[in-house]
N, C-alpha and C positions, 0 to 999 in steps of 0.2 A: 666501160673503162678502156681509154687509150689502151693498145699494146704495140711496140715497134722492137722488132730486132733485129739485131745490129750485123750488119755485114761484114762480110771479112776484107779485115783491111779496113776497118769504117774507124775514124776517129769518135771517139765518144763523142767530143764537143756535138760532132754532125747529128750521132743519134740521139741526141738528147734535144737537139736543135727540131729536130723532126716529131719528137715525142711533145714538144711543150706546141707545135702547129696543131696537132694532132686534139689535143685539151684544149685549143681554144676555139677549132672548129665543132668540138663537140657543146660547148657555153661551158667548159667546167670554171673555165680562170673566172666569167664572170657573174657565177655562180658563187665559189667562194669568196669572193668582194662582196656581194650581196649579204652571206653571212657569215659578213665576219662581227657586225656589231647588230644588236636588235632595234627593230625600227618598228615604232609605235605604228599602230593602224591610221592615225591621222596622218603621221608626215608619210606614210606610203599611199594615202588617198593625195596627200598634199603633191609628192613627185609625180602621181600617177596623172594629176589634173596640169601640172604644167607642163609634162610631156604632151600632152595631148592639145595645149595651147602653142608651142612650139609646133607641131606639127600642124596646126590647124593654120597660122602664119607661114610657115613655109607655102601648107597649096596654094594659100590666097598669093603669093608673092608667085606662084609660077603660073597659075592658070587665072590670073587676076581677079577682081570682082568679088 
């Protein structure tokens, strides 16, 4: 779990600003977007196989062939 505290003289805005960088370097923000609703095993095979078609498109577009 993030922890950041706050300087003196630090405007909260800033530490709070620094706290929410902090969660989303750690994957928390998109961690809870993931659960926030439940997702059947199909359509997580279903995103998991278009991700991997997207990406399989992208190398062909960079390294051709």
């Amino acid at each position: 779990m993030p922890a950041v505290k706050v300087r003196d003289n630090e405007p909260f805005e800033r530490a709070f600003k620094r706290f929410t960088k902090q969660c989303e370097k750690a994957g928390l923000m998109s961690d809870i977007k993931k659960h926030q609703h439940y997702e059947k095993p199909s359509e997580k095979k279903k995103r998991k196989m278009a991700a991997a078609k997207r990406k399989q498109r992208k190398l062909q577009a960079i390294f051709g062939g």
